[in-house]
C-alpha positions as a printed NumPy array, in Angstrom:
array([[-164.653,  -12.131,  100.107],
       [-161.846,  -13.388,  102.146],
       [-158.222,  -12.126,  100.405],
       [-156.301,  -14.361,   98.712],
       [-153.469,  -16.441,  100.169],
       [-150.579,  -16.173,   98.139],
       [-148.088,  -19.411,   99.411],
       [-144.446,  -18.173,   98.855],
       [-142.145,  -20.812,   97.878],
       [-140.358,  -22.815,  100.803],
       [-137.141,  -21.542,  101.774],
       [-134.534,  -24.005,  100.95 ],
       [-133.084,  -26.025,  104.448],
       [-129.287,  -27.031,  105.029],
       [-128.724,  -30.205,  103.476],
       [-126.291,  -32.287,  105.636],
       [-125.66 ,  -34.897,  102.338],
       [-125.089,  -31.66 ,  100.068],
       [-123.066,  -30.218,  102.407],
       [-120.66 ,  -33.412,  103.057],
       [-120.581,  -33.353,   99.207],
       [-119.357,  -30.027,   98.516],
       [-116.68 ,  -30.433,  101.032],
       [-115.363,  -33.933,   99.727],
       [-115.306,  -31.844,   96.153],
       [-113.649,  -28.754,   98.034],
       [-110.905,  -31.042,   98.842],
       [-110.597,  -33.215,   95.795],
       [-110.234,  -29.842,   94.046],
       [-107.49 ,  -28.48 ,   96.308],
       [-105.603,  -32.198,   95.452],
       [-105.416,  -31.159,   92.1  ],
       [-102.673,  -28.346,   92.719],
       [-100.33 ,  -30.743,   94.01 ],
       [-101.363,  -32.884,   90.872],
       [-100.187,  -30.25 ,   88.99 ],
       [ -97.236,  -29.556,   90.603],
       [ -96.683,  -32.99 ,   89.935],
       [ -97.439,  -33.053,   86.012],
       [ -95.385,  -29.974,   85.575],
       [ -92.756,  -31.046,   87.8  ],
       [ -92.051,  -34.27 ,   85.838],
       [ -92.139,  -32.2  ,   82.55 ],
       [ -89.122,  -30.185,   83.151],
       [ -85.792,  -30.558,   83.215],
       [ -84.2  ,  -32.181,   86.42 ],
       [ -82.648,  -29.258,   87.522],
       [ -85.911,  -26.795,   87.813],
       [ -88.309,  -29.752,   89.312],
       [ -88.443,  -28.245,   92.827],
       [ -89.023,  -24.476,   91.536],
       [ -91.728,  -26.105,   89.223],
       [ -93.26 ,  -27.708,   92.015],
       [ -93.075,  -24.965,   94.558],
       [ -94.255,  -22.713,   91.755],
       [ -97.867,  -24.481,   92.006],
       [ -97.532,  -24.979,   96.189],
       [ -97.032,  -21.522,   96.811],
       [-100.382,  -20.4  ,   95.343],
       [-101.618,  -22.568,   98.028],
       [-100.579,  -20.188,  100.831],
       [-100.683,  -16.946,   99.07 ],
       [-104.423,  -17.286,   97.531],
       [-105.876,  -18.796,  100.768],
       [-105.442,  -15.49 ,  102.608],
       [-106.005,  -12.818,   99.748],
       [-109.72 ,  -14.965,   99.271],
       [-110.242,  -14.665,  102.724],
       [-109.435,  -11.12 ,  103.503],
       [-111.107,   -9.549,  100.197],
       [-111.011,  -12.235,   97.172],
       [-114.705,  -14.286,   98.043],
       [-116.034,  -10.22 ,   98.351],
       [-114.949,   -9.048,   94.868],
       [-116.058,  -12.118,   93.177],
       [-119.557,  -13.234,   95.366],
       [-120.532,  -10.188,   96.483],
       [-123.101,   -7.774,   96.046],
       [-122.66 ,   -6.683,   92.259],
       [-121.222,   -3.282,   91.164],
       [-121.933,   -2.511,   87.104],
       [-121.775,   -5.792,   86.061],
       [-118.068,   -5.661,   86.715],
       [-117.217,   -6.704,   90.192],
       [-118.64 ,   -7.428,   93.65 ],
       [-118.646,   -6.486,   97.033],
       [-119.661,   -7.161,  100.522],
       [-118.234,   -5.497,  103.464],
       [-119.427,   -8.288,  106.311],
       [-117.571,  -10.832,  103.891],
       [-114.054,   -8.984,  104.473],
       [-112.258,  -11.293,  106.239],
       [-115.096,  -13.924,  106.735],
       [-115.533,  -12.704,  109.927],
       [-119.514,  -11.989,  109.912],
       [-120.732,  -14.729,  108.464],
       [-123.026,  -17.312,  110.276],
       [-121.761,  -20.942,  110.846],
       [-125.833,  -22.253,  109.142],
       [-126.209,  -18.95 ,  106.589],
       [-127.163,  -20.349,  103.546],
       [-125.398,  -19.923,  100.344],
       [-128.652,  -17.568,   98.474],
       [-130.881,  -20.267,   96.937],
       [-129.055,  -23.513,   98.187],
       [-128.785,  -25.777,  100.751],
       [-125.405,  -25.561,  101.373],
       [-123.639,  -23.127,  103.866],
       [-121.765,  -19.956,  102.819],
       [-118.749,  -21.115,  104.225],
       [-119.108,  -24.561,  102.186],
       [-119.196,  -22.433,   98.761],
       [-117.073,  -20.593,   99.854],
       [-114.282,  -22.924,  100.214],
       [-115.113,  -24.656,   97.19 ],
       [-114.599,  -21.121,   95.395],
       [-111.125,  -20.956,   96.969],
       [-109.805,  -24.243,   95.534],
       [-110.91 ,  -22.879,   92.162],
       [-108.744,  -19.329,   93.275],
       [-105.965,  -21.042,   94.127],
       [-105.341,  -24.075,   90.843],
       [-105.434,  -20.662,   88.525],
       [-102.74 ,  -18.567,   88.72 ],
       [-100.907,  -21.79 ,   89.584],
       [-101.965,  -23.183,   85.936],
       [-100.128,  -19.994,   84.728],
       [ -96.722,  -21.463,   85.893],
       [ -95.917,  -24.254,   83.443],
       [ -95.642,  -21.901,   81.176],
       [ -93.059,  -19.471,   82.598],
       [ -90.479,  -22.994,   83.805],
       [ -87.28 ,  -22.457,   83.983],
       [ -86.464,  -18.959,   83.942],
       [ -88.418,  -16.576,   86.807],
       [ -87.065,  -15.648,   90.152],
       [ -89.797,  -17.153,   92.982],
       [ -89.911,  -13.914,   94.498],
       [ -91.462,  -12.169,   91.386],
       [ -93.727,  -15.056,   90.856],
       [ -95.181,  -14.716,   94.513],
       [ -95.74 ,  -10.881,   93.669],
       [ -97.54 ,  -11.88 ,   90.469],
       [ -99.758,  -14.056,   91.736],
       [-100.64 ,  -11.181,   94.445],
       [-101.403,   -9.115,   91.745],
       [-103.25 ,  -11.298,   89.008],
       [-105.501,  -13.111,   91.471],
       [-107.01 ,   -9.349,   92.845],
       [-106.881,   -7.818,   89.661],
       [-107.416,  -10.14 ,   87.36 ],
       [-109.107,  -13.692,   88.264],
       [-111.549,  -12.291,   91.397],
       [-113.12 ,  -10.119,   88.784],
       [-113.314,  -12.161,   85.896],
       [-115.086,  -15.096,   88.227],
       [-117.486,  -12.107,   89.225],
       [-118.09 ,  -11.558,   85.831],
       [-118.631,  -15.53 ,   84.884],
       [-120.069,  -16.463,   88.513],
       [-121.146,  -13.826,   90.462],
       [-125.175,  -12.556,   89.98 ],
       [-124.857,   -9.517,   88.304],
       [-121.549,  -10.167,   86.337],
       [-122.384,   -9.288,   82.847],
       [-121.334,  -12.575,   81.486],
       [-123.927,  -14.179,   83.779],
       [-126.329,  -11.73 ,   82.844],
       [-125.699,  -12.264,   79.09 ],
       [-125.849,  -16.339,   79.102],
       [-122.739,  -17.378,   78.837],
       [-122.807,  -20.929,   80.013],
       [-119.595,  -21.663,   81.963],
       [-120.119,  -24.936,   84.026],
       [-117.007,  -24.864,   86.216],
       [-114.067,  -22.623,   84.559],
       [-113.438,  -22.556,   81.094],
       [-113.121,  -18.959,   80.328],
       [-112.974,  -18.074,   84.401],
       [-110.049,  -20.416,   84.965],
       [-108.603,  -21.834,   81.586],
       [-108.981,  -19.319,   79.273],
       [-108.134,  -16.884,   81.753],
       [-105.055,  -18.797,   82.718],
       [-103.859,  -19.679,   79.615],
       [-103.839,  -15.965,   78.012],
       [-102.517,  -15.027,   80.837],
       [ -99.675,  -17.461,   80.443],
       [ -99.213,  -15.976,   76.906],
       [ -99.177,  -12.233,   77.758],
       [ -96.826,  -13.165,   80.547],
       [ -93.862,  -15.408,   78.082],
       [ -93.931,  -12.711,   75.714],
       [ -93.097,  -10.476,   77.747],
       [ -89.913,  -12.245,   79.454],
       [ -89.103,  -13.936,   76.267],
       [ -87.837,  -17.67 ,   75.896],
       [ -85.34 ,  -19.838,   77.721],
       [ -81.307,  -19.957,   77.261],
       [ -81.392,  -22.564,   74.243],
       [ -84.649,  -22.319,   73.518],
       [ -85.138,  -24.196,   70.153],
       [ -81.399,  -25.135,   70.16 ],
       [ -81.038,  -27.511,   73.322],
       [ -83.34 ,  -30.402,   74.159],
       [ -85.538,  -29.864,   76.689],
       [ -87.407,  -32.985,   77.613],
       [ -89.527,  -34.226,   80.464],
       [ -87.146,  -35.396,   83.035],
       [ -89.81 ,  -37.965,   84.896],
       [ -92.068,  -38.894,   82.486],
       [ -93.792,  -41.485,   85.726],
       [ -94.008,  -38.11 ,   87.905],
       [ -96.049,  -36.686,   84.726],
       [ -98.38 ,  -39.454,   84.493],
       [ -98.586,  -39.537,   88.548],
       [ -99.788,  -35.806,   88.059],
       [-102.144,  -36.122,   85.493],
       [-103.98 ,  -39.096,   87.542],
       [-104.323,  -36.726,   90.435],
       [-105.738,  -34.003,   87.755],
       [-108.063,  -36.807,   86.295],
       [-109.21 ,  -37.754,   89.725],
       [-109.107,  -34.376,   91.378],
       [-111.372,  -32.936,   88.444],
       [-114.503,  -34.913,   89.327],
       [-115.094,  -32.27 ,   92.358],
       [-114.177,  -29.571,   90.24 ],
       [-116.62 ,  -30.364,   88.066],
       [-119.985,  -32.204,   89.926],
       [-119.225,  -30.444,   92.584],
       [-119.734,  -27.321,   90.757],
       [-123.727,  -27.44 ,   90.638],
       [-123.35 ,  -27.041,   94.333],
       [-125.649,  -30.322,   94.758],
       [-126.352,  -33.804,   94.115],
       [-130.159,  -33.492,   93.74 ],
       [-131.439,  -32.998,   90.277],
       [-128.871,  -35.519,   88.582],
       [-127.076,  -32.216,   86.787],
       [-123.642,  -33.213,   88.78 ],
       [-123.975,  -36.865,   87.939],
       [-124.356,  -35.818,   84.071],
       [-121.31 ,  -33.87 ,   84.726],
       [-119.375,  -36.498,   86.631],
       [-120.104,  -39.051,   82.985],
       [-119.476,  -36.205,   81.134],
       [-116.383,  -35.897,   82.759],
       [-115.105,  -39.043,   82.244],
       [-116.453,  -39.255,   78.901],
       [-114.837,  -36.334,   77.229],
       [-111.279,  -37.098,   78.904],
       [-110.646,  -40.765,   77.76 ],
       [-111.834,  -39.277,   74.1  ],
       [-109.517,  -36.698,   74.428],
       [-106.611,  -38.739,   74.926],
       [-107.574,  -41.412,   72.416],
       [-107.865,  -38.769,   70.118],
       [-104.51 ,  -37.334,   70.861],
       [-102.52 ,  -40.408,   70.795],
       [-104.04 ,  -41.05 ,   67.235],
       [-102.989,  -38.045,   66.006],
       [ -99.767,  -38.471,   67.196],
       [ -99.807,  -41.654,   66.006],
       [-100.413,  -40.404,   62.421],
       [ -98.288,  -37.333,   62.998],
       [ -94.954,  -38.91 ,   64.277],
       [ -95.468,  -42.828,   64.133],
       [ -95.701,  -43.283,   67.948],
       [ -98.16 ,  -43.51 ,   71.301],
       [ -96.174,  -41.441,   74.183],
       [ -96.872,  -41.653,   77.541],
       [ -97.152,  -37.348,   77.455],
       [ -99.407,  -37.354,   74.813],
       [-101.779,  -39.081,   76.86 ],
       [-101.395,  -37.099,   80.004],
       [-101.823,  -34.351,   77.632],
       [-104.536,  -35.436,   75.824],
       [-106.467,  -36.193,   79.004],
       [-105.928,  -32.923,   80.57 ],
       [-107.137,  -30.986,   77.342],
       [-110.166,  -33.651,   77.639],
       [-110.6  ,  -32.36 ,   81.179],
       [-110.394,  -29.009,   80.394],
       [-112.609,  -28.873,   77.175],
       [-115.447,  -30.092,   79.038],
       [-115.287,  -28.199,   82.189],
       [-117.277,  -25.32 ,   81.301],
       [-119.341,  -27.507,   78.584],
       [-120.021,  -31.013,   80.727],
       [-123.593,  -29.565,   82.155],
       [-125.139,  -28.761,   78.541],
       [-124.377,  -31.47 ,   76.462],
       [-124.787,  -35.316,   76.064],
       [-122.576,  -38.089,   76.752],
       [-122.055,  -38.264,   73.22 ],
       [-121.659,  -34.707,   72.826],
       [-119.002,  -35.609,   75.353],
       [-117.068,  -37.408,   73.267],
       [-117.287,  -35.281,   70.091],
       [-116.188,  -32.356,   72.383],
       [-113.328,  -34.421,   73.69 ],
       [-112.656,  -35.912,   70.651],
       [-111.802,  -32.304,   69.144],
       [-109.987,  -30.82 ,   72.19 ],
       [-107.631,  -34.048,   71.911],
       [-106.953,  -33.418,   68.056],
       [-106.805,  -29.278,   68.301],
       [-104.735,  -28.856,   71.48 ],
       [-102.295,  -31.673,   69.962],
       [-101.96 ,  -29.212,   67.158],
       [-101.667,  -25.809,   69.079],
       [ -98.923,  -27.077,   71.1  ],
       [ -96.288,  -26.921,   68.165],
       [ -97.355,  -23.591,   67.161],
       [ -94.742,  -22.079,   70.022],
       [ -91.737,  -23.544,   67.696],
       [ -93.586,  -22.156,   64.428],
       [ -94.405,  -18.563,   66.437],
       [ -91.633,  -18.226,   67.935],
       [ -92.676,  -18.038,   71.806],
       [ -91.685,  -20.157,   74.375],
       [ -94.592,  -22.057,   76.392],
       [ -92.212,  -24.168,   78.518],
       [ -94.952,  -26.879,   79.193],
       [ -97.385,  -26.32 ,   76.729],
       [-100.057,  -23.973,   79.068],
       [-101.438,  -22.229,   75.904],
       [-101.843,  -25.036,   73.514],
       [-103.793,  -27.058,   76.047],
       [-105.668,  -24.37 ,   78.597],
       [-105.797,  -21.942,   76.414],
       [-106.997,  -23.874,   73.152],
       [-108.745,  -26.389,   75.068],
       [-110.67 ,  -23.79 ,   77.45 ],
       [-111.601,  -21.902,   73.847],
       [-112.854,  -24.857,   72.23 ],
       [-114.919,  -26.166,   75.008],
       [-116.37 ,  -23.143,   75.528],
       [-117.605,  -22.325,   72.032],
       [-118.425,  -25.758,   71.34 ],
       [-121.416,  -25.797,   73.957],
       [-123.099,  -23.157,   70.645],
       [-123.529,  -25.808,   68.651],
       [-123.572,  -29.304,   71.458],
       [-126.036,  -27.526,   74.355],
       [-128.867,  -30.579,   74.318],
       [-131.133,  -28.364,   76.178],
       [-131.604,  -31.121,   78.605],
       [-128.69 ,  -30.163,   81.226],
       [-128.198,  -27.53 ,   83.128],
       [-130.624,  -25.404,   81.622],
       [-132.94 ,  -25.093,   78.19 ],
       [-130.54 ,  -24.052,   75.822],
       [-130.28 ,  -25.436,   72.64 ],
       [-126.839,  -25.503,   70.072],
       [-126.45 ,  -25.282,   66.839],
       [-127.045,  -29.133,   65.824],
       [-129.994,  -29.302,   68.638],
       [-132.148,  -27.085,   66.52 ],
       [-131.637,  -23.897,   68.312],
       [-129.428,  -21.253,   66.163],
       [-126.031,  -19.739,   66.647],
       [-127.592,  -17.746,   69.071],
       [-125.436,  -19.513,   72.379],
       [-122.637,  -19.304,   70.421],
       [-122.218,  -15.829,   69.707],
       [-122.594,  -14.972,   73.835],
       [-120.039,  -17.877,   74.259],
       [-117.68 ,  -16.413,   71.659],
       [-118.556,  -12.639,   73.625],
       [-117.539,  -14.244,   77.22 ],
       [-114.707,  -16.37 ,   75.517],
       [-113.044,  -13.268,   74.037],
       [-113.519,  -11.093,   76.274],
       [-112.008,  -12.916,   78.908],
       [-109.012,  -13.992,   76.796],
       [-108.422,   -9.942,   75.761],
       [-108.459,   -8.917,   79.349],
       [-106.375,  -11.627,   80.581],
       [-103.769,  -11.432,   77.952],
       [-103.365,   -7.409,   78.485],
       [-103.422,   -7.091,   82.283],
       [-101.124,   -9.878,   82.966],
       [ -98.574,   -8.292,   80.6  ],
       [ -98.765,   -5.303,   81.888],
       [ -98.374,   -6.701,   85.506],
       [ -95.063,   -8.781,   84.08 ],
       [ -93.389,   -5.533,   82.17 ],
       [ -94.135,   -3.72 ,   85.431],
       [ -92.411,   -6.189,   87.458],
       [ -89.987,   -7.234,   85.242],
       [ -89.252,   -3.45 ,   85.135],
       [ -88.963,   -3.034,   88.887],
       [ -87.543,   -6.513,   90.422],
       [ -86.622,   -8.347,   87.388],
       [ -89.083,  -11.231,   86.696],
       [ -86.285,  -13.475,   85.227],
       [ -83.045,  -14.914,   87.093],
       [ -79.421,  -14.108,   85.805],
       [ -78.536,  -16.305,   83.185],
       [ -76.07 ,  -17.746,   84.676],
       [ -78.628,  -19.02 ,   87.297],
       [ -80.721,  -20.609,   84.911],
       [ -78.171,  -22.407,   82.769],
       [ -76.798,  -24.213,   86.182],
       [ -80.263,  -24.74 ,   87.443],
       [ -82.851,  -22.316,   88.946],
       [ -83.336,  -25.102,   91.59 ],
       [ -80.256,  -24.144,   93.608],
       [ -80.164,  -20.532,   92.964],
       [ -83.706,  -19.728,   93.826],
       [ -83.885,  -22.823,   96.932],
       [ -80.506,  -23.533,   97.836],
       [ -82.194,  -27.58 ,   97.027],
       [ -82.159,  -30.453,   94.563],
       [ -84.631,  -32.829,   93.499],
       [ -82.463,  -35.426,   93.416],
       [ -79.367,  -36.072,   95.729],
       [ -77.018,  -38.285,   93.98 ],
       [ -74.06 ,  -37.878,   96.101],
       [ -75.424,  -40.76 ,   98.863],
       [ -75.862,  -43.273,   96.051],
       [ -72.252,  -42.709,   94.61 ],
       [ -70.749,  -42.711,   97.962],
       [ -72.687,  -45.845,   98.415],
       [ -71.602,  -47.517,   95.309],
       [ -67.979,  -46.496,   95.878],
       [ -67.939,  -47.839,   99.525],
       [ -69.628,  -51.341,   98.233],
       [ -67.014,  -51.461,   95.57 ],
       [ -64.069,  -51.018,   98.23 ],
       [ -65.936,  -53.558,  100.88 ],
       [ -65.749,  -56.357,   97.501],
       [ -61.993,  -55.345,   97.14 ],
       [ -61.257,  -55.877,  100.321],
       [ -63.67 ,  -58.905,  100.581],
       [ -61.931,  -60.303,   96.97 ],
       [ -58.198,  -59.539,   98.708],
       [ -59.139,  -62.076,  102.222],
       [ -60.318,  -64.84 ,  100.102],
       [ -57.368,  -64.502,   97.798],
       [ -55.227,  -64.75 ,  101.078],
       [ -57.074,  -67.365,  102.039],
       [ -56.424,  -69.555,   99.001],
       [ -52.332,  -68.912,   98.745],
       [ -52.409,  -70.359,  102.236]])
């Protein structure tokens, strides 16, 4: 009897349409941290906007070459008890063929790769909001150094990576909300209450200083978000990333509904930051559920987010710590609630089989969402304030007082935002030219 031909399945081919894809997404994702510096930089006061914004822009330059000399290793590579990764021909990126395949896809390593980074890089800058104001740039640079390699490469090696337990376990995390949101916004929080609150904090007012620049940012975040999410099944072949792309859009515009009602009810007006806000917790809420539920499910996750985070973000005044722009009560919150919510939304008809609570299948996704959820959020919140009480220890991670009550713009950059002195020299010389124009004609008419 001849032996039997066993047919193994067909290696998967570079796709040049999922490749061009992924690396529109990569770069709609990297738009997003200028977005950000944008929607923080309008929320603060006038004279920290540049520190805000270079807060965010920095973690451009300093992530980009930590992910490429060790970063994409401990969080892709090959996995080391369940905890981190490793690959030795990935330090650097120097061994890695121009076609190698990404393992399973048709997309090239250096394609996820890149993609990965962008994630990397909008993290630790996420963290910033909530420190405005008040920490020297030079501590902030170290922190970042720090947090991304000890903190974020292993936790999206834990989420991500093959191996990680999290992965392992089930914990469905679409695109980042316990890698990146959670992650970021208990960091945030171990980090604040550690360097305590601002000069006046509670006392002065502290409003948005370019409530436009705000609503500027959160359109880039909006727009930016539809790589960070589709992108994130690494394809556009199965209709998963076009679920997520509605989904996406879907959950955000119920998020901000939802918020301005609320604040509607709650203090009698519609603000323009309350629906940047409520969009961006709608954007993160359904990041890591947008690939297991329904477009309706959509909306009742968004519709939550909006109403919770617009809640959580006066708990700082009723706690007593000082979020500057709110990075707890809507990455934190909103990265929580998303990510438990998928326990009792999952459809079973996205991204995988899995069934929530009100599809008929159990609590049993939400417990392993509530395991990565917490877990994350415990690790975060420890390491990164033990990484601010050592620095703050060391360097100092805040700037004299003195320094922030003038403006940490000028000590920190030696820059303004804004340079006024033109305009008044301008008006003053226009008012002297109409004098002196005024003064002729007067002349003129006693002749």
């Amino acid at each position: 009897m001849a032996p039997a031909i066993t047919l193994a399945a067909e290696a998967p081919k570079l796709s040049a349409a999922n490749t061009g894809f992924m690396l529109i997404c990569s770069a709609l994702v990297m738009l997003m941290t200028p977005g950000l510096a944008f929607f923080y930089g309008g929320m603060v006061r006038v004279k920290s906007t540049l520190n805000m914004l270079m807060m965010s822009f920095i973690s451009l330059g300093i992530v980009t070459i930590l992910w490429v000399l060790y970063g994409f290793s401990m969080a892709f590579g090959t996995d080391s008890g369940s905890l981190i990764g490793w690959n030795s021909d990935w330090l650097g990126l120097s061994n890695i063929g121009l076609t190698q395949l990404w393992d399973g896809y048709t997309i090239p390593i250096f394609v996820f790769m890149v993609f990965q980074l962008m994630f990397a890089i909008i993290t630790p800058a996420l963290i910033s909001g909530a420190l405005a104001d008040r920490v020297k740039f030079s501590a902030w640079a170290l922190f970042i150094t720090l947090w991304a390699t000890v903190v974020y490469f292993p936790v999206a090696h834990w989420v991500w990576g093959a191996g990680g337990w999290a992965f392992e376990l089930g914990v469905i995390d679409f695109a980042g909300g316990t890698a990146v949101h959670i992650n970021a916004g208990a960091a945030a929080l171990g980090v604040i209450l550690v360097i305590g609150k601002r000069v006046g904090f509670k006392r002065d007012p502290m409003r948005p200083h370019s409530l436009p620049l705000v609503m500027l940012g959160s359109g880039l975040l909006w727009f930016g978000w539809f790589g960070f999410n589709a992108g994130s099944w690494l394809g556009n072949d199965d209709g998963v990333g076009a679920l997520m792309f509605v989904n996406t859009q879907v959950a955000t515009a119920a998020a901000m509904l939802a918020w301005l009602a609320y604040e509607k009810i709650r203090h009698g007006t519609f603000t323009t930051l309350g629906a940047a806000s409520g969009a961006v917790a709608g954007l993160v809420a359904i990041t890591p559920s947008g690939g297991a539920v329904s477009p309706l499910g959509a909306i009742a996750v968004g519709v939550i987010a909006g109403v919770l985070c617009a809640m959580a973000v006066g708990l700082k005044y009723k706690l007593g710590y000082d979020d500057s722009l709110d990075v707890v009560g809507v990455h934190l919150v909103g990265g929580v609630v998303g990510s438990l919510l998928i326990g009792f939304f999952a459809s079973g008809h996205g991204q995988s089989d899995v069934e929530g609570l009100f599809y008929g299948g159990g609590l049993t996704q939400f417990w392993k969402q509530c395991a990565g959820v917490f877990a994350v959020l415990a690790y975060s919140l420890i390491v990164s304030a033990i990484l601010a009480f050592i620095l703050d220890k060391t360097m100092g991670m805040r700037v004299p007082e003195d320094d922030e009550i003038a403006g940490i713009d000028q000590a920190e950059h030696a820059e303004t935002a804004y340079d006024f002195s033109g305009a008044g020299g301008g008006a003053a010389k226009t008012a002297a030219v109409a004098a002196a124009v005024a003064g002729a004609e007067s002349k003129k008419v006693d002749a």
